[in-house]
N, C-alpha and C positions, 0 to 999 in steps of 0.2 A: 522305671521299675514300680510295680503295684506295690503298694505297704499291706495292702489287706491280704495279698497271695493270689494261688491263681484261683479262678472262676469255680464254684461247686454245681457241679451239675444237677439238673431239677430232678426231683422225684417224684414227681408228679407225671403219671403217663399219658399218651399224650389223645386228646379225644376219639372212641370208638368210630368205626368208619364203618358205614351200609351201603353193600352192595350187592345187585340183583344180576345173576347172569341166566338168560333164557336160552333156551335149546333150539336146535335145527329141527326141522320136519316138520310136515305140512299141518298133521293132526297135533300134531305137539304144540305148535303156533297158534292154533283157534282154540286149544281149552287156557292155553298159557295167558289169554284175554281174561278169560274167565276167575282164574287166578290172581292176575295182578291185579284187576277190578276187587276182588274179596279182599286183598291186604289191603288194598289203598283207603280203599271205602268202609268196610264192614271192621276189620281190625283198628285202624285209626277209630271208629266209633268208640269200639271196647276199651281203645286205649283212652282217649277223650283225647286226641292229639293226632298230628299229621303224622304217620310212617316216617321216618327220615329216610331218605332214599341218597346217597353221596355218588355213587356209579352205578353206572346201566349197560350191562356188554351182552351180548348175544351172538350167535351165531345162526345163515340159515332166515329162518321162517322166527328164530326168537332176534335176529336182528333187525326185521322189519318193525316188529314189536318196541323194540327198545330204541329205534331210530324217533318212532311216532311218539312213545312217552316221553322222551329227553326233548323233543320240539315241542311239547305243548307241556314242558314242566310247570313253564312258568304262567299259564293260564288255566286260574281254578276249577274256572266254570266258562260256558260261550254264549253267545248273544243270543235270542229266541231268534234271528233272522235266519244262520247257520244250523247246517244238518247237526241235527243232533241240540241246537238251539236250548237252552235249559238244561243242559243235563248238567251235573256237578263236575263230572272229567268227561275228559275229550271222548275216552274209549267207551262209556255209557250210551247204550243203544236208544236211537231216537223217540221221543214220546210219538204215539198213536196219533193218528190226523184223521 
């Protein structure tokens, strides 16, 4: 038997959660680039910090999208050797040659 009683539940709620769900269709999937590139890049700027990003679900044309950003989460930036070589995220279109 507890002597202190039972357990008080926390009140503290519990960490907000960020999550991005993108759309099906073909024109919806090529501006949806465009878009996640402005939140990831241009917003994190404003914010002076990374977007937190927790899940990625899509549908369509926004699940190709979200299949490429969830595989290269974990890579900030790519080697100059690779397409796209320098650029700060995967989805940044390749410098001029």
């Amino acid at each position: 038997m507890n002597a202190a009683g039972p357990p008080t539940p926390s009140l503290t709620p519990p960490p907000a959660r960020v999550g991005m769900v993108l759309a099906g269709g073909a024109a919806r999937g090529a501006y949806e680039v465009g878009v996640v590139q402005y939140i990831l890049e241009d917003v994190a700027r404003a914010l002076g910090r990374d977007v937190p990003i927790d899940v990625i679900s899509g549908t369509s044309a926004g699940s190709l999208n979200s299949v490429m950003l969830a595989a290269h989460a974990d890579k900030p930036t790519r080697p100059p050797g690779c397409p796209g070589g320098g650029a700060t995220r995967p989805w940044a279109p390749a410098p001029p040659r």
